[in-house]
BAFI-3210 file (N, C-alpha, C; in Angstrom, 3 decimals, decimal comma, padded with zeros to 6 digits):
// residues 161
n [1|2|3|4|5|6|7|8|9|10|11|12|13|14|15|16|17|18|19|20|21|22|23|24|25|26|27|28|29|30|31|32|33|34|35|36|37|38|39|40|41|42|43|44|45|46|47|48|49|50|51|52|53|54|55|56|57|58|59|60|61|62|63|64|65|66|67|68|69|70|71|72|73|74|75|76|77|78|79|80|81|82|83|84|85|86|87|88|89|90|91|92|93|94|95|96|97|98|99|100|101|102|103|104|105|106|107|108|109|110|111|112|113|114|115|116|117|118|119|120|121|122|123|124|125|126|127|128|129|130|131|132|133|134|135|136|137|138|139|140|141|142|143|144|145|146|147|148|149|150|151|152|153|154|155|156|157|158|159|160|161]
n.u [-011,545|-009,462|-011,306|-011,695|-008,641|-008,332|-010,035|-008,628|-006,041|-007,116|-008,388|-006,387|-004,684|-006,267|-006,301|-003,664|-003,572|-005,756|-004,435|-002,022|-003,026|-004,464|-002,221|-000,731|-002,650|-002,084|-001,670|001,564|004,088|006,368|009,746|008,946|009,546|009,400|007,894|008,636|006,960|004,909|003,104|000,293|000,954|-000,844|-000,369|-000,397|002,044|004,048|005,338|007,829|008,202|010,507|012,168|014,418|015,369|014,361|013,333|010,527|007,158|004,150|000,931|-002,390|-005,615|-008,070|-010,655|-011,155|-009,064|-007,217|-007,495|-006,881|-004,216|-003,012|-003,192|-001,295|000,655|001,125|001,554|004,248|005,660|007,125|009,431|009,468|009,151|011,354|013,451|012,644|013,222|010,794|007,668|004,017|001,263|-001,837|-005,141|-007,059|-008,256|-011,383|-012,910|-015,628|-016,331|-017,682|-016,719|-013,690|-013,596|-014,378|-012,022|-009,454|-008,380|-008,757|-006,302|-004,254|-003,901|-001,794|001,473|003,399|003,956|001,482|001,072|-000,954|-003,100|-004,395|-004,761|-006,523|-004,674|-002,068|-002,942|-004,109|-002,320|-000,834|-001,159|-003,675|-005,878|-007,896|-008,993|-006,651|-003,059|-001,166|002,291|005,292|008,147|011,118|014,142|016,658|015,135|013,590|010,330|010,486|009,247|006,134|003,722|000,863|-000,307|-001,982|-002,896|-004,399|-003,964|-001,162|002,340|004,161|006,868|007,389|006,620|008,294|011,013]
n.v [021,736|019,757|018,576|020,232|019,935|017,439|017,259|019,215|017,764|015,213|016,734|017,642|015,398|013,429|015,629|015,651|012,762|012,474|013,909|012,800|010,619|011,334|012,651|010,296|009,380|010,588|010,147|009,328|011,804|012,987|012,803|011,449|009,187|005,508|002,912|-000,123|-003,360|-006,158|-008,842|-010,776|-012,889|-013,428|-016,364|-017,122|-016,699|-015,198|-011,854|-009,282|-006,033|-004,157|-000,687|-000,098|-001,668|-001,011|-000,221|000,363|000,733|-000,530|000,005|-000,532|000,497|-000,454|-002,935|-003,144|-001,702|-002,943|-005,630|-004,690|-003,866|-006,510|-007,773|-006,788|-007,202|-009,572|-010,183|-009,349|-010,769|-013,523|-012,683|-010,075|-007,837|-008,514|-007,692|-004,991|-004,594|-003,860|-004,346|-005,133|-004,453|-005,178|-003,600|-004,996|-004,699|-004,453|-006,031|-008,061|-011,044|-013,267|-012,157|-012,452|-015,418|-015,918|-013,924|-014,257|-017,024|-016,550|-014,797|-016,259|-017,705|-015,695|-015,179|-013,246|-011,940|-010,963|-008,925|-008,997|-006,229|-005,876|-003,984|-001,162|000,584|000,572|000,621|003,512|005,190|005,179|007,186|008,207|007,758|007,786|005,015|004,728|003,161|003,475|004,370|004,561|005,817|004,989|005,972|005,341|004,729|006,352|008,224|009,122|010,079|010,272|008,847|008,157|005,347|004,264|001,108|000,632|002,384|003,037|001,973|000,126|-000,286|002,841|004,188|003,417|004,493]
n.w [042,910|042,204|040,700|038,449|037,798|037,007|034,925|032,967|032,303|031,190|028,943|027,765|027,622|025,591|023,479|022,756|022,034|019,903|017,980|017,590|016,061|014,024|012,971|011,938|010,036|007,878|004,396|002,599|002,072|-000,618|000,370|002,989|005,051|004,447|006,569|007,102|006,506|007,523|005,819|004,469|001,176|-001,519|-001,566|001,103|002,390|004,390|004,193|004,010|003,809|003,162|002,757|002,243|000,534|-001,625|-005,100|-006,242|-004,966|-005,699|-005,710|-005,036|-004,954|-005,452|-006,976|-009,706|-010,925|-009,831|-010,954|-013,941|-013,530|-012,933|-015,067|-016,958|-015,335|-015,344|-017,780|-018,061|-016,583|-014,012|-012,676|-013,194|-011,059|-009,292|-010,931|-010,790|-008,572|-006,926|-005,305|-004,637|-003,999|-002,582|-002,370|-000,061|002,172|003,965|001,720|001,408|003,140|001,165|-000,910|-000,739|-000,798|-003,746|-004,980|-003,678|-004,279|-007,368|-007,303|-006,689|-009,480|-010,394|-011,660|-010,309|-007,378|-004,717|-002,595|000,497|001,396|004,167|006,124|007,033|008,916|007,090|004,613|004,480|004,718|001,740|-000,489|-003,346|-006,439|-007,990|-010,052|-010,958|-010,220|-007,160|-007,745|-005,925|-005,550|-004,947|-003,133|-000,598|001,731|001,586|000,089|-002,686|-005,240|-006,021|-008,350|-010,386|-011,837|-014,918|-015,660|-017,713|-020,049|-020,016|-020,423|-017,786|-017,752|-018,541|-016,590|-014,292|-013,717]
ca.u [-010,256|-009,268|-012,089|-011,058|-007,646|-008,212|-010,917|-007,733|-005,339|-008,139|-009,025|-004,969|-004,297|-007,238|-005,944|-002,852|-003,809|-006,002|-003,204|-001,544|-004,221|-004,115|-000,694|-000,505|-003,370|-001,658|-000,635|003,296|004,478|007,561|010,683|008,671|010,420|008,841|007,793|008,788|006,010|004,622|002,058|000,495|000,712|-001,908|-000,509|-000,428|003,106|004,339|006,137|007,960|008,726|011,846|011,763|015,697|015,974|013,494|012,941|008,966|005,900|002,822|-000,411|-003,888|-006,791|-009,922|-010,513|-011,012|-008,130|-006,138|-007,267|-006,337|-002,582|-002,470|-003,391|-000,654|001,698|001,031|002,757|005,294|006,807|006,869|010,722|009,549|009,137|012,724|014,188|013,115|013,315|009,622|006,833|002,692|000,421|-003,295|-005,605|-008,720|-009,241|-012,848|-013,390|-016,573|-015,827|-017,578|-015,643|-012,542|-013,413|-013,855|-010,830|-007,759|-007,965|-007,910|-004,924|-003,351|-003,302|-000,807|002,595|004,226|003,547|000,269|001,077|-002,441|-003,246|-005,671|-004,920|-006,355|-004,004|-001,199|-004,001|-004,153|-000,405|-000,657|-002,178|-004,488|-006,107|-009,475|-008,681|-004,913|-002,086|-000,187|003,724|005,702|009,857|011,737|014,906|017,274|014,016|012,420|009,567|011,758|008,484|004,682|003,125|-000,478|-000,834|-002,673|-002,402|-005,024|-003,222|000,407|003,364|004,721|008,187|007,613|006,524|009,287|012,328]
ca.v [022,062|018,733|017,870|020,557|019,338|016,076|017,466|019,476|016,962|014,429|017,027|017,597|013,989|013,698|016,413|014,945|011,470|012,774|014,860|011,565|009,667|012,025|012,262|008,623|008,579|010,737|009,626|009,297|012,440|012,954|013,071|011,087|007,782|004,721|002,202|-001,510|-003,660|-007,391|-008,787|-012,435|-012,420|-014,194|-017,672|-017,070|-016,913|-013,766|-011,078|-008,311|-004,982|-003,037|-000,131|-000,022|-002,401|-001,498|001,327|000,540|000,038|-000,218|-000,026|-000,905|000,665|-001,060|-004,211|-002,965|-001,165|-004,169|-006,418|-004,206|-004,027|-007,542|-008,560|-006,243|-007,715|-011,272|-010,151|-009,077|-011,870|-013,410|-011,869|-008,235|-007,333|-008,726|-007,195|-003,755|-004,054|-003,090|-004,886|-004,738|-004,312|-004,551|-003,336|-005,950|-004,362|-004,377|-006,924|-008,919|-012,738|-014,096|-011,560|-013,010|-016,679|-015,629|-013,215|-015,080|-018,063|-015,800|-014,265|-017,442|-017,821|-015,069|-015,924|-012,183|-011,945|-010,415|-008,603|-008,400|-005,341|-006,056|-003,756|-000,352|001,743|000,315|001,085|004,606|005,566|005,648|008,417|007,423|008,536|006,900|003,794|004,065|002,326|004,468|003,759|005,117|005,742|005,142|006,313|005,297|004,594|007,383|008,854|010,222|010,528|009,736|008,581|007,428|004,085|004,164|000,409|000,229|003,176|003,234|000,920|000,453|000,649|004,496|004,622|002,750|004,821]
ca.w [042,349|041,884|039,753|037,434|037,388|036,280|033,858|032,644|032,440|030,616|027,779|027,407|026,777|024,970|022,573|022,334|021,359|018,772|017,276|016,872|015,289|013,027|012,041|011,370|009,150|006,801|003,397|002,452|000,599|-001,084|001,623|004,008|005,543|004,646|006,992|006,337|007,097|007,215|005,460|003,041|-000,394|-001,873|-001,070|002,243|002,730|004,997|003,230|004,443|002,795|003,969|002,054|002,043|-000,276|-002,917|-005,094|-006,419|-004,486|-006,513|-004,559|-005,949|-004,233|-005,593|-007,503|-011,113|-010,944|-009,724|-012,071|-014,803|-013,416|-012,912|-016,707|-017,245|-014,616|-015,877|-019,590|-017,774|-016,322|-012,478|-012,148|-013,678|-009,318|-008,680|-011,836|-010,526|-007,237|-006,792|-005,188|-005,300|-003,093|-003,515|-000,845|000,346|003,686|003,838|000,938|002,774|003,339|000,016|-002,199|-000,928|-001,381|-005,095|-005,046|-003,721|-005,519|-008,792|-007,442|-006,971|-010,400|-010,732|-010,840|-009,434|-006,176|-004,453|-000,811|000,365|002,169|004,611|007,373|007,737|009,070|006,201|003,209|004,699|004,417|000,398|-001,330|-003,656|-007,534|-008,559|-011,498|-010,890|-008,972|-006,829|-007,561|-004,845|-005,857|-003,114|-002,543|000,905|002,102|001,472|-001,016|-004,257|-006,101|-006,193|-009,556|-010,516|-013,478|-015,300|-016,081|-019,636|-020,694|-020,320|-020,277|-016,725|-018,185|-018,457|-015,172|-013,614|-014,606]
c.u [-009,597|-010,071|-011,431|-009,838|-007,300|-008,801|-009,784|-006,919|-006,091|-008,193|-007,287|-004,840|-005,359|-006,625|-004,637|-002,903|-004,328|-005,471|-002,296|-002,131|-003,853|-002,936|-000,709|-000,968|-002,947|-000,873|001,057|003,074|005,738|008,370|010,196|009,445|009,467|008,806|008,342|007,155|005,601|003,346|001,865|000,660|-000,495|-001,726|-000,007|000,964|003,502|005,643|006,423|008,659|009,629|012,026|013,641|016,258|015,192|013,338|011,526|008,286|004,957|001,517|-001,515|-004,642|-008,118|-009,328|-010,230|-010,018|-006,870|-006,704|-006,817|-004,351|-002,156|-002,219|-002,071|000,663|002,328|002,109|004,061|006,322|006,596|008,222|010,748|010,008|010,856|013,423|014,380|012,850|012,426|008,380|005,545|001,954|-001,376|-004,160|-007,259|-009,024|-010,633|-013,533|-014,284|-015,775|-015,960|-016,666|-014,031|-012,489|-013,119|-012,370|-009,503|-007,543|-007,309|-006,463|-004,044|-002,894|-002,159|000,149|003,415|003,174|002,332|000,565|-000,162|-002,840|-004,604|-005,947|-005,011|-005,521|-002,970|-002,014|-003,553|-002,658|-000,422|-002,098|-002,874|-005,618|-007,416|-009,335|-007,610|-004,454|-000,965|001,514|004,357|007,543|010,441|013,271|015,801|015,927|013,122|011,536|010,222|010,331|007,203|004,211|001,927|-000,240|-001,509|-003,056|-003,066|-004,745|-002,061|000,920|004,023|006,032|009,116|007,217|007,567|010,624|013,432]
c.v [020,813|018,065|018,349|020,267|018,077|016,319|017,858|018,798|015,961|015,088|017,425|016,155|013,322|014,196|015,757|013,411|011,604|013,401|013,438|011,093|010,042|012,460|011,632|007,931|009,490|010,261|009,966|010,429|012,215|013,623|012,342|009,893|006,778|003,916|000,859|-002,216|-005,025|-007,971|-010,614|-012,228|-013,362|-016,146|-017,871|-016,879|-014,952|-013,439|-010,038|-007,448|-004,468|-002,088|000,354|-000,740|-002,375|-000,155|001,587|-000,167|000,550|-000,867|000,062|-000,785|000,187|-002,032|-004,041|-002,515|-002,517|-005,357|-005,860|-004,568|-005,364|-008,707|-008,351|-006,753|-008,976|-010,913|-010,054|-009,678|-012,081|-012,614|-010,381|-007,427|-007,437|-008,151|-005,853|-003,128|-003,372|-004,466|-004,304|-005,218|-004,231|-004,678|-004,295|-006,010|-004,012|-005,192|-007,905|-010,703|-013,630|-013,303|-012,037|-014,229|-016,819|-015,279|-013,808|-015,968|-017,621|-015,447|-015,110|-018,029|-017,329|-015,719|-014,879|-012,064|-010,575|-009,529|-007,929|-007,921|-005,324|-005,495|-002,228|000,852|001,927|000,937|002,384|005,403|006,104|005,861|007,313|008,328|007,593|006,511|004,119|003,792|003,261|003,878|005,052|004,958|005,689|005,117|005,974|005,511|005,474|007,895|009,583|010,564|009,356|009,841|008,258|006,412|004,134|002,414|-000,110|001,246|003,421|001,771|001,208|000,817|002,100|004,965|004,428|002,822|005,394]
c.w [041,743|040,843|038,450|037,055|036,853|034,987|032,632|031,773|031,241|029,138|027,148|026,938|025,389|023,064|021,953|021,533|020,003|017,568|016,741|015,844|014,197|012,118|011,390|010,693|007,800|005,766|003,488|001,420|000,213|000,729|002,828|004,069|005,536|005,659|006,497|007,754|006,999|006,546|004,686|002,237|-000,940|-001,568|000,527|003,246|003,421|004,359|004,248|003,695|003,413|002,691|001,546|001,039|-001,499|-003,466|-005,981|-005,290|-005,130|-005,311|-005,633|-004,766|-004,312|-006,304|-008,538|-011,342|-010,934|-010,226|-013,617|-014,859|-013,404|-013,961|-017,074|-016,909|-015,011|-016,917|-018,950|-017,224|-014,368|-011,970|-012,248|-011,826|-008,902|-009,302|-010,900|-009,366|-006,352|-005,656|-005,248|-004,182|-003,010|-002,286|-000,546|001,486|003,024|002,791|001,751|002,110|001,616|-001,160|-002,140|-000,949|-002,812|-005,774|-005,196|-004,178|-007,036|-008,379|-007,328|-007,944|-010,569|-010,781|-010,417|-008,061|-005,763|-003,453|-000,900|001,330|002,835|006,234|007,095|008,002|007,787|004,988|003,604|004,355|002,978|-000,022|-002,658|-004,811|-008,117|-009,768|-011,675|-009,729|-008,476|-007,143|-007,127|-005,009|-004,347|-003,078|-001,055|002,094|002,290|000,353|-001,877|-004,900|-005,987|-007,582|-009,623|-011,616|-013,898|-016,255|-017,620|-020,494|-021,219|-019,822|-018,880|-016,957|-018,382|-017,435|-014,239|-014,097|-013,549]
res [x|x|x|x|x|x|x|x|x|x|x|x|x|x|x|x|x|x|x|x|x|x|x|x|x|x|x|x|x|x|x|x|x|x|x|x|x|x|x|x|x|x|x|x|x|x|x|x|x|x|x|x|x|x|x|x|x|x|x|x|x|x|x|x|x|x|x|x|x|x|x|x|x|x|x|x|x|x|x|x|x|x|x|x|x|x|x|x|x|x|x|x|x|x|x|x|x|x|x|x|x|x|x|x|x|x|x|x|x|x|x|x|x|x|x|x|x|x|x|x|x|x|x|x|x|x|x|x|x|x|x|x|x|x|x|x|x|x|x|x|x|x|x|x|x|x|x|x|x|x|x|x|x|x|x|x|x|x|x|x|x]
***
């Protein structure tokens, strides 16, 4: 009796935990409450996002993709991010060791800032469109609207309205 009650008890928490997991690996939709979160930017300096104070986040899921946006970013100036109150995010969880000896130096060229997503659960959060950059409106810290970039196509300007 006791066995089964622990057995019980075990496949209940169990259930529950996994019910979490799962929550938490779902993307942000619209109306959801951003997180604020910490992170480097490419010169190593720790950044933190508060989502209260910003109303873009651009996310870059692969490399080609985020070197496209960042040709793009370059024209645009290192203040374009502060102008509109946006920042950028580019994801190199799982980038192996020699791809980021190559990597972050380039991005050190930049001169707008990098925040370099290298954790996992944070990548997972934003949704995500194969060769665009998610930009994420944000509202009183919450999701006003999900977009895709297309950054060798369009002008961010018409994205960022």
């Amino acid at each position: 009796m006791k066995t089964n009650l622990i057995n019980k008890f075990a496949a209940t928490l169990l259930i529950t935990l996994f019910g979490i997991v799962v929550a938490s690996a779902e993307p942000y939709a619209k109306d959801d409450k951003i997180a604020s979160f910490k992170a480097k930017d490419q010169h190593d300096v720790e950044y933190e996002f508060k989502p209260s104070s910003m109303k873009y986040l651009l996310v870059s899921h692969d490399m080609e993709t985020g070197k496209k946006a960042n040709a793009v970013l370059t024209k645009l100036g290192k203040d374009y991010f502060t102008n509109h109150q946006a920042a950028y995010l580019a994801n190199i969880h799982g980038m192996p060791g020699i791809g980021r000896m190559f990597a972050i130096p380039k991005m050190k060229k930049y001169a707008h800032r990098i925040i370099l997503g290298d954790d996992a659960d944070l990548i997972a959060k934003f949704p995500e469109q194969a060769g665009k950059v998610t930009v994420i409106a944000i509202s009183d810290g919450k999701v006003k609207s999900i977009i895709y970039w297309s950054p060798s196509e369009e002008k961010l300007d018409d994205v960022l309205k």
